[in-house]
C-alpha positions in Angstrom: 0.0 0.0 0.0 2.8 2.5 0.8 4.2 2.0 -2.8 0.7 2.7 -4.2 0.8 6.1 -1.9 4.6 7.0 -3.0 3.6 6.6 -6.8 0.5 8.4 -6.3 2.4 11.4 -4.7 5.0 11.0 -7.5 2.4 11.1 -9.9 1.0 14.8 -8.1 4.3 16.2 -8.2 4.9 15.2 -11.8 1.6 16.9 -12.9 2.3 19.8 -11.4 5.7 20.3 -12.8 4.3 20.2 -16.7 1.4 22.3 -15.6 3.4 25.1 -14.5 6.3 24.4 -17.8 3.2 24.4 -20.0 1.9 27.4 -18.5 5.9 28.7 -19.1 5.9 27.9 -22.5 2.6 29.4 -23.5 3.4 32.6 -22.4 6.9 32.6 -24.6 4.9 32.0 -27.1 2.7 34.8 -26.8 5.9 37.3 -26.4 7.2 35.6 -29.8 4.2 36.1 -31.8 3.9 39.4 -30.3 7.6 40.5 -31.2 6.5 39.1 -34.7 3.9 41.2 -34.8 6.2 44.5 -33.9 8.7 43.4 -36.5 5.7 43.3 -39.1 5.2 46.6 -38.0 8.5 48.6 -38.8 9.1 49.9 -41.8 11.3 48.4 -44.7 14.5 50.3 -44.6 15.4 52.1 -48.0 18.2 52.0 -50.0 20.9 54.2 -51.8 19.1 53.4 -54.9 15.8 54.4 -53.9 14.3 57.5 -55.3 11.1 58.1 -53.7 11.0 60.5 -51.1 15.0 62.5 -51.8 13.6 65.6 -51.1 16.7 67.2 -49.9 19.2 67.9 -52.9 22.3 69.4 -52.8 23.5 72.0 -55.2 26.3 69.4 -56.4 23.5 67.4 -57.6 23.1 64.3 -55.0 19.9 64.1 -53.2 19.0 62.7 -49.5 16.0 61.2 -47.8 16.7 63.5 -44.6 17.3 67.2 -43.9 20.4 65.7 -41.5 21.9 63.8 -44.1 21.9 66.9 -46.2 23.8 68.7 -43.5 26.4 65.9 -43.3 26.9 65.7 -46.4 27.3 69.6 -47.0 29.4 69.9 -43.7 31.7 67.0 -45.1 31.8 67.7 -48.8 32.1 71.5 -49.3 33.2 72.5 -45.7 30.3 74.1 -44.6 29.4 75.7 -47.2 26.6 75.8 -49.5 27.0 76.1 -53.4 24.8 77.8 -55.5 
């Protein structure tokens, strides 16, 4: 009978354990499909060939997607100053 009991127990303790790791493992997957879901969600990052959306040009003739990069480039390039 005291085996019976001891396997019983065991049996308790066992359940227990993969309730609480399933409960574990559910929840990472909710935080992967959620970071998933936030990847989806940021924008595709352009390239040096893309041409939609260079609204700032330089008088030398290149064109930037950003006002900073502009600057940089200016800063850099002609030393400060702007050509016209």
């Amino acid at each position: 009978m005291t085996v019976i009991c001891f396997d019983y127990w065991q049996f308790l303790v066992l359940a227990n354990y993969l309730i609480i790791i399933n409960k574990q493992m559910s929840s990472e997957d909710s935080r992967n499909d959620q970071s998933k879901k936030d990847l989806e969600k940021k924008r595709a990052r352009r390239t040096r060939k893309d041409e939609d959306g260079r609204d700032y040009i330089c008088s030398c003739g290149k064109s930037y997607l950003s006002y900073p990069a502009l600057y940089t480039h200016i800063k850099t390039k002609h030393d400060g100053k702007v050509l016209y």
